[in-house]
C-alpha positions as CSV (number, residue, x, y, z in Angstrom):
1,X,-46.6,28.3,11.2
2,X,-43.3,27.0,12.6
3,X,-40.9,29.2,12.6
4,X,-37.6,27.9,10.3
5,X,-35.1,29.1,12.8
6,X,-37.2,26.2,14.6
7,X,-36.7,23.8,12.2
8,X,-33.0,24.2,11.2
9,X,-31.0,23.2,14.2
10,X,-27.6,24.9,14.3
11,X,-24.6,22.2,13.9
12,X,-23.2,20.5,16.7
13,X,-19.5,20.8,17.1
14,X,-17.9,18.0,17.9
15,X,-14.3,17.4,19.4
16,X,-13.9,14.3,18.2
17,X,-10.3,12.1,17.6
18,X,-6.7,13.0,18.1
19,X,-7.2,16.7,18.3
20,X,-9.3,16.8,21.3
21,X,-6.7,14.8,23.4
22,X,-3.9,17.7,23.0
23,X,-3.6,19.5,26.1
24,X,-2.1,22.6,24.4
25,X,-1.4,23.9,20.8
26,X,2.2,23.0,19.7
27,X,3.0,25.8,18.0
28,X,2.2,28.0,21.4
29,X,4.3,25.3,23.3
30,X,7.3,25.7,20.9
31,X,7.1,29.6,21.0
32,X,7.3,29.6,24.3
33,X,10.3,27.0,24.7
34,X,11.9,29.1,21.8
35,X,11.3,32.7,24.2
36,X,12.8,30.1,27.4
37,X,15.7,29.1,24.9
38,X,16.5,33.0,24.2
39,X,15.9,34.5,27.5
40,X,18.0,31.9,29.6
41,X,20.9,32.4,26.8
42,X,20.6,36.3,26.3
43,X,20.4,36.0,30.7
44,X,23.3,34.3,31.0
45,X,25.7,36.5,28.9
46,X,24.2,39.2,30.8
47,X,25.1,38.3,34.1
48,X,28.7,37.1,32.7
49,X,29.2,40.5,31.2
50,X,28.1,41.7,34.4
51,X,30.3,39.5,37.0
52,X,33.5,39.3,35.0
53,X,36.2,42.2,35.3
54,X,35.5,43.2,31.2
55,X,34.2,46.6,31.2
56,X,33.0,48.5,28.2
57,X,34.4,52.3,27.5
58,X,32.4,54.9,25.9
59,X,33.2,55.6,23.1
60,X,34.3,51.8,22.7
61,X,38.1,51.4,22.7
62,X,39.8,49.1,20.2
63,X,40.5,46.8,22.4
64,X,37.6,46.0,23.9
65,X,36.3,45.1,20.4
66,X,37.8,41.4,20.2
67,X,36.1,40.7,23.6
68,X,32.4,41.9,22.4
69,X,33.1,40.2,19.2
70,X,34.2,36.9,21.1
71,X,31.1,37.3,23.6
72,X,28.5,37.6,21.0
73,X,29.9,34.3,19.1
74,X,29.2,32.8,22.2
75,X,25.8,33.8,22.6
76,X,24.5,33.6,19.1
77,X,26.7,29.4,19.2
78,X,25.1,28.3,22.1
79,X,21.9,29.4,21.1
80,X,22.1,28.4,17.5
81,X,23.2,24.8,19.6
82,X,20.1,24.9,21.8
83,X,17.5,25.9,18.8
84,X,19.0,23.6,16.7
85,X,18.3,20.2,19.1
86,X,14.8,22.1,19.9
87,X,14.5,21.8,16.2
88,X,15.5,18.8,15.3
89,X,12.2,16.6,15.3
90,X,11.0,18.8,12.2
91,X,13.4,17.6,10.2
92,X,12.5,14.1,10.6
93,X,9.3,15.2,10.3
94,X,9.4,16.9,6.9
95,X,11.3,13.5,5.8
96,X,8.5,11.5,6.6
97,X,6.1,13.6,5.0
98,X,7.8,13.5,2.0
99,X,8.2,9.6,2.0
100,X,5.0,8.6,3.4
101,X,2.7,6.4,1.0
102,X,-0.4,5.3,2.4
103,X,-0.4,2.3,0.5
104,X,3.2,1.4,2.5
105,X,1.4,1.6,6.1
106,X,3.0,1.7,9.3
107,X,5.7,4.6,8.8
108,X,5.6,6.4,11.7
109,X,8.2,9.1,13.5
110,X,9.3,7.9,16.5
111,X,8.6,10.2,19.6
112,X,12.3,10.7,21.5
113,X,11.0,12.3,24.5
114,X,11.1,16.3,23.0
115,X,8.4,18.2,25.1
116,X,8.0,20.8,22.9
117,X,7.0,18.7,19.7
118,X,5.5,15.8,21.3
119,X,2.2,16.9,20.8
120,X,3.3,17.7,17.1
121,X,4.4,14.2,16.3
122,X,1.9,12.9,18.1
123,X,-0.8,14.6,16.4
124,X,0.3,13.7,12.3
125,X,1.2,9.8,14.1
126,X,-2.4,9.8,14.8
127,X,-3.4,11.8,11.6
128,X,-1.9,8.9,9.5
129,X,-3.1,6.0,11.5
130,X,-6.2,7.6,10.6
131,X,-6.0,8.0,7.2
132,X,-4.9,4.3,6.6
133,X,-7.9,2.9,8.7
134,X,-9.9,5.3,5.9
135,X,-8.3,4.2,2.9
136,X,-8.2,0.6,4.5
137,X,-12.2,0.8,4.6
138,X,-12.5,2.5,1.5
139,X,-10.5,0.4,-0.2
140,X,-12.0,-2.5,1.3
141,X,-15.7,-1.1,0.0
142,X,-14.2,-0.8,-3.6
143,X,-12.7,-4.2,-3.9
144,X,-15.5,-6.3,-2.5
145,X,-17.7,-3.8,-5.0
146,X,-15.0,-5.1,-7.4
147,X,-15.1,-8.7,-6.9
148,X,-19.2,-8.6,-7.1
149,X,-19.1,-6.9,-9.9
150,X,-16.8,-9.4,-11.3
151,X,-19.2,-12.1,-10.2
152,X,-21.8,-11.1,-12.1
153,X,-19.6,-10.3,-15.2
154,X,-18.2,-14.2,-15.2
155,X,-22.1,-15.2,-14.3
156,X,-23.5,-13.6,-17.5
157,X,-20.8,-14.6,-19.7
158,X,-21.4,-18.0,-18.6
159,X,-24.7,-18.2,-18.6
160,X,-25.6,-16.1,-21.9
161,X,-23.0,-15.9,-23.9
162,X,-21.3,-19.1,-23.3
163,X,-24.5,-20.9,-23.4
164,X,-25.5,-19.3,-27.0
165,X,-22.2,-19.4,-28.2
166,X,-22.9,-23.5,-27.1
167,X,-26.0,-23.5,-28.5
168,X,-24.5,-21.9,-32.2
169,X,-22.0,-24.7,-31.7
170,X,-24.3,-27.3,-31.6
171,X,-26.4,-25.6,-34.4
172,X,-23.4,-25.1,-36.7
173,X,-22.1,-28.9,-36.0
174,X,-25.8,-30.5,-37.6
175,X,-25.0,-27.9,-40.6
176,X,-21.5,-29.5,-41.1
177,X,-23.3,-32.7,-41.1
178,X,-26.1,-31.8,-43.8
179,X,-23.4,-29.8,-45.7
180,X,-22.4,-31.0,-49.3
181,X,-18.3,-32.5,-49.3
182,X,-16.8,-29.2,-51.1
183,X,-18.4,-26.7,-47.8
184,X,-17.1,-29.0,-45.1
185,X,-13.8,-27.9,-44.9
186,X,-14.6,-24.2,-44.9
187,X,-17.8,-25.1,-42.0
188,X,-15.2,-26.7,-40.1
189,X,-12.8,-24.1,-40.1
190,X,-15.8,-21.8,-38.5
191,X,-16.6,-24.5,-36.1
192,X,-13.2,-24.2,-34.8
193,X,-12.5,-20.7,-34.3
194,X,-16.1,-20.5,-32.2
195,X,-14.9,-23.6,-30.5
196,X,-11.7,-21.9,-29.5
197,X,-14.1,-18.4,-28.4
198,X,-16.1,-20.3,-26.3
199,X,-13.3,-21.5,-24.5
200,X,-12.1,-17.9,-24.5
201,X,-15.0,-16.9,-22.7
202,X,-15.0,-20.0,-20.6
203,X,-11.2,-18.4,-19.5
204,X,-12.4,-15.1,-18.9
205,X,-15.5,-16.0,-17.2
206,X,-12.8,-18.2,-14.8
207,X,-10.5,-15.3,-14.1
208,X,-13.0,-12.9,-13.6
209,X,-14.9,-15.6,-10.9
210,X,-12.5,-18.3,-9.5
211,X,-14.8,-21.1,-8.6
212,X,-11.9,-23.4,-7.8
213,X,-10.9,-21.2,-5.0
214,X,-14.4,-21.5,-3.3
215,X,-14.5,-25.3,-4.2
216,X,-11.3,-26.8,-3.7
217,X,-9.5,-24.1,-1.6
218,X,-6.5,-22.0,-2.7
219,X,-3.5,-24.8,-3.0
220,X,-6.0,-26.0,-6.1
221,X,-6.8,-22.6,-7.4
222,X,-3.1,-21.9,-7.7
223,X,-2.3,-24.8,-9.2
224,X,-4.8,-24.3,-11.9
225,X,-3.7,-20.5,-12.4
226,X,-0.1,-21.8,-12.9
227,X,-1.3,-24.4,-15.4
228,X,-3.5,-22.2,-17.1
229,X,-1.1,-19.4,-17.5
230,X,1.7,-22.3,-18.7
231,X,-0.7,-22.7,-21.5
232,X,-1.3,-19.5,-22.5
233,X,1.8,-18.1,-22.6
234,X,4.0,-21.1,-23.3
235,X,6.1,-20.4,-20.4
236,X,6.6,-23.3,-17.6
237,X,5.6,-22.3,-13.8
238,X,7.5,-24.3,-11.1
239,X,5.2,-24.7,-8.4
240,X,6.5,-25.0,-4.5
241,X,3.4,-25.0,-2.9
242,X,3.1,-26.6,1.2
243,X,0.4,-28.4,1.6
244,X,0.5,-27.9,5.5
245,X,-0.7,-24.7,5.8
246,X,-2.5,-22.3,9.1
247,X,-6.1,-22.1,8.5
248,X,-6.7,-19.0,6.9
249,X,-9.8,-16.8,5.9
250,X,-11.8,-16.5,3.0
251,X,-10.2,-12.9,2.4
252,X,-6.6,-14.1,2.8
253,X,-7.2,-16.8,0.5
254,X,-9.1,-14.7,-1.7
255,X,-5.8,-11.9,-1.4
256,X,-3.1,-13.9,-1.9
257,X,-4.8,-15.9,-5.3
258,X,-5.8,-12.1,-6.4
259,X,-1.6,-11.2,-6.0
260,X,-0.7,-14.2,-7.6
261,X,-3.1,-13.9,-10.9
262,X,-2.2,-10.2,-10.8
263,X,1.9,-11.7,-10.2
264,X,1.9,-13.9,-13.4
265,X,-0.2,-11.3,-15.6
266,X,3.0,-8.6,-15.2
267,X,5.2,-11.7,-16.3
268,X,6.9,-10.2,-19.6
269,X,9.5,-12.0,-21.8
270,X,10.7,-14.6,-18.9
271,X,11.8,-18.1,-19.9
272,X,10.8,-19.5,-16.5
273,X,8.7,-19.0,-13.1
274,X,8.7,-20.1,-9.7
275,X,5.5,-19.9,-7.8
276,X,5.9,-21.1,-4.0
277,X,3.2,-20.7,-1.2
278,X,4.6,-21.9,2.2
279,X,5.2,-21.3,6.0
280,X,7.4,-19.3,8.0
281,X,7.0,-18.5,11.9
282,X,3.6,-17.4,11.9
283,X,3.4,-15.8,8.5
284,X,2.4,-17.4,5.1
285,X,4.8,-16.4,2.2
286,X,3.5,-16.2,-1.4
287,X,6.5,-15.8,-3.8
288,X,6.5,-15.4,-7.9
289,X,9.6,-15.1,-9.3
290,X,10.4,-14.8,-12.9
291,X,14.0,-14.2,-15.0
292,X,12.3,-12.2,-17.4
293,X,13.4,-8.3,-18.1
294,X,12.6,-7.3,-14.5
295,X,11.9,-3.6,-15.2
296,X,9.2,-1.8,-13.4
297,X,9.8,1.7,-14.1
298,X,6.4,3.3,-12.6
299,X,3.7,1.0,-10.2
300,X,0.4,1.4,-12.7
301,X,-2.7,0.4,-11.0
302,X,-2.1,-3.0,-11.5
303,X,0.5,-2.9,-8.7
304,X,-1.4,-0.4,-6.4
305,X,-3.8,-2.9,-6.9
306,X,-2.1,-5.1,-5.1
307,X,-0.9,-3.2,-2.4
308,X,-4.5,-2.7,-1.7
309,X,-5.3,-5.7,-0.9
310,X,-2.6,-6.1,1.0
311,X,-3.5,-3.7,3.5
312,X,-7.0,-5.4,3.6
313,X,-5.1,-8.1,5.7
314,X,-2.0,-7.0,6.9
315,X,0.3,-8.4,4.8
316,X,3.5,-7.1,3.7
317,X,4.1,-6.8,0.0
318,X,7.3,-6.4,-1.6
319,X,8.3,-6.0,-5.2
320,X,12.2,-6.3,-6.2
321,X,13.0,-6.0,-9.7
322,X,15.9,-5.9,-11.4
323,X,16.6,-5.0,-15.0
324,X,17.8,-8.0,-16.9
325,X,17.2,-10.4,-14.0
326,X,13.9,-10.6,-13.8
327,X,10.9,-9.7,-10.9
328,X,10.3,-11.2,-7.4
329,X,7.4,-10.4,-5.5
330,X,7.2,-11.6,-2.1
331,X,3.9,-11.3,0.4
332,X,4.0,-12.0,3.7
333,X,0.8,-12.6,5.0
334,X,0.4,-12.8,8.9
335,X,-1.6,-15.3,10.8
336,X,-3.5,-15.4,14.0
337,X,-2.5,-17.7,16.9
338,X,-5.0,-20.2,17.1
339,X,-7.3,-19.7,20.4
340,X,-7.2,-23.4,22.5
């Protein structure tokens, strides 16, 4: 019989990222520059107690109280002068932990050359340039899990229901024929509203599943999503989009036509929008503007959303909106050099 101690190995411990490259614990490094800081100050007025021609009385006379006084201002300044630049760092460092949004990457404290809390800054650095490369994967897991499960979504709606919605259609059209004069009107009237649900679906089955993007690329899919949304909501989208663009990836196009359709959904009350796509440097730059009420009191998930997929390919994304004057959202999507 094997024994189970056997058979259940212990775990192996592992030293394994940032923490194994610290040479030292930072707290033990800043107690001991802390007990340097004291015991050089405390030495110091020792010996200049000691070499200069003050001398202390027992019992203490009164005059020799202003000097004591004056010397321990000294000492407890200078080293309230010293702790206070050893110090410094943390405050930075507890401002940056209070900002820092993982969906905003690349805040970082800047190391300015302090022994004692180098390791310290360089440790949480390291701690968030892993947690972004985690919530980058992750998040890149959940949205391709997203966009296949949209896929199949705008697959069966198109090929179930939009095909026996077409089939009622068709069915329904041969009963208006055959119907008597005085039910035509009424049959029509049905005929109509299924018409206008199978186009529904036919729109829903296109946002959910943007074959124009994998047919025609992304200056066509844009266009369409502009025109489309024009005729939905009545509002008129001024398009500004450079056909001289840097080859890009399937998952930039794919990220920039996701902002966009996710741009012109959080369009409320404006009387006109600008959609451009075009060059600068060696970025692309996506911009939807609108004049609408420009208020965007808390980011919902719509918006995280978006800075998700943001992160999935570098890009910068930047949301200004101002009550009354309406929203622009800007991303900034960098390309690679082309390899000769």
């Amino acid at each position: 019989m094997t024994n189970t101690a056997d058979r259940v190995a212990p775990p192996e411990r592992r030293d394994t990222g940032p923490w194994r490259a610290l040479p030292r614990p930072p707290a033990r490094a800043l107690f001991r520059r802390l007990l340097l800081l004291n015991g050089l100050v405390f030495t110091v007025g020792t010996l200049v107690l000691a070499l200069s021609p003050v001398t202390v009385s027992s019992p203490v006379l009164l005059t020799e109280i202003p000097v004591l006084t004056v010397g321990l201002a000294l000492i407890i300044a200078v080293n309230a002068l010293l702790l206070r630049a050893s110090l410094a760092p943390l405050d930075a460092l507890t401002t940056l932990m209070r900002r820092v949004d993982l969906l905003r990457g690349g805040d970082r404290l800047p190391d300015s050359g302090n022994g004692d809390l180098h390791d310290l800054i360089e440790t949480f650095n390291a701690m968030l340039d892993r947690l972004e490369a985690e919530r980058s994967a992750s998040s890149a897991h959940t949205l391709a899990a997203q966009e296949g499960e949209r896929q199949r979504i705008a697959r069966e709606l198109h090929d179930e229901i939009g095909q026996s919605l077409t089939v009622v259609l068709l069915g329904l059209k041969r009963a208006v024929d055959r119907a008597p004069e005085e039910q035509r009107e009424e049959l029509h009237a049905v005929q109509e509203t299924l018409r206008s649900s199978l186009n529904d679906v036919g729109r829903v089955a296109r946002r959910l599943r943007p074959d124009v993007l994998e047919d025609l690329g992304l200056l066509s899919a844009l266009t369409a999503l502009a025109t489309e949304f024009s005729q939905v909501s009545g509002v008129p989208v001024a398009r500004k989009l450079k056909p001289d663009l840097p080859p890009l990836s399937a998952e930039m196009e794919l990220v920039i036509y996701r902002i966009a359709q996710e741009s012109l959904t959080n369009v409320a009350r404006a009387g006109r929008v600008e959609l451009s796509l075009q060059t600068e440097e060696n970025n692309v730059l996506l911009r939807v503007a609108d004049d609408g009420r420009g208020e965007v009191r808390e980011e919902g998930a719509g918006i995280r959303g978006m800075r998700e997929r943001a992160l999935l390919v570098g890009a910068r994304l930047r949301i200004d909106a101002v009550p009354g004057r309406g929203t622009d959202v800007r991303l900034v999507v960098p390309v690679p050099a082309e390899r000769s």
